[in-house]
N, C-alpha and C positions, 0 to 999 in steps of 0.2 A: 504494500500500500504506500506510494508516493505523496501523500499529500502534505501538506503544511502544519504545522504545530494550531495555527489558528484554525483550519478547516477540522484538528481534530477535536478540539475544544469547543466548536459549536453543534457539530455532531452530537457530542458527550451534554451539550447542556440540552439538546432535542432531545436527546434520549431519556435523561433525568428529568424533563417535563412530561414526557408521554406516562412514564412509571408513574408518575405524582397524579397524572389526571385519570390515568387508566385507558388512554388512548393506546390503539394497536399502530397508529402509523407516526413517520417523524419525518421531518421535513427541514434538511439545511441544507446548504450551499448548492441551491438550485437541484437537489435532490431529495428524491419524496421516495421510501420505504415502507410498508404497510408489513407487519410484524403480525405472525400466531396466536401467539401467548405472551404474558407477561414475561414468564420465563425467557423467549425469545430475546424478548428486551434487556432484560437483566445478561444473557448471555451475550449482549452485543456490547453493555454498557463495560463486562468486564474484557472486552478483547478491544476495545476503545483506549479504556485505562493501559493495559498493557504497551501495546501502540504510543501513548503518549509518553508512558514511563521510557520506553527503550528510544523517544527521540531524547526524553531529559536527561538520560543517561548516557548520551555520545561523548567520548571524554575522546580530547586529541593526547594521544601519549607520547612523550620525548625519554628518549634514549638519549645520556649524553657517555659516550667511552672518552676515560682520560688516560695516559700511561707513558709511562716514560723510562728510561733506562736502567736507574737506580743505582748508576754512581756518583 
């Protein structure tokens, strides 16, 4: 899933509005879902979360090597 950290946070707040009203459909960034079950929802909300945790968790890592002769 390529999208933007903000297209995943208005998704997630669709979502956590549909749960709250007990609507089956949700509707962000010019797209519209129509959901099961609640459970449905609930299992979209936690693969949303996940998704946004692993873009907040992109850490750039450095390696630095030092070394020198030793006399």
């Amino acid at each position: 899933m390529a999208t933007s950290l903000e297209d995943l946070n208005a998704y997630r707040d669709g979502l956590l509005k549909a749960i709250g009203t007990g609507s089956l459909s949700v509707t962000a960034g010019g797209i519209a879902r129509t959901f099961r079950s609640i459970s449905e929802l609930r299992a979209a909300l936690a693969t949303i979360d996940r998704e946004i945790a692993s873009v907040n968790s992109a850490r750039v890592r450095v390696i630095r090597v030092s070394s020198s002769k030793g006399l």
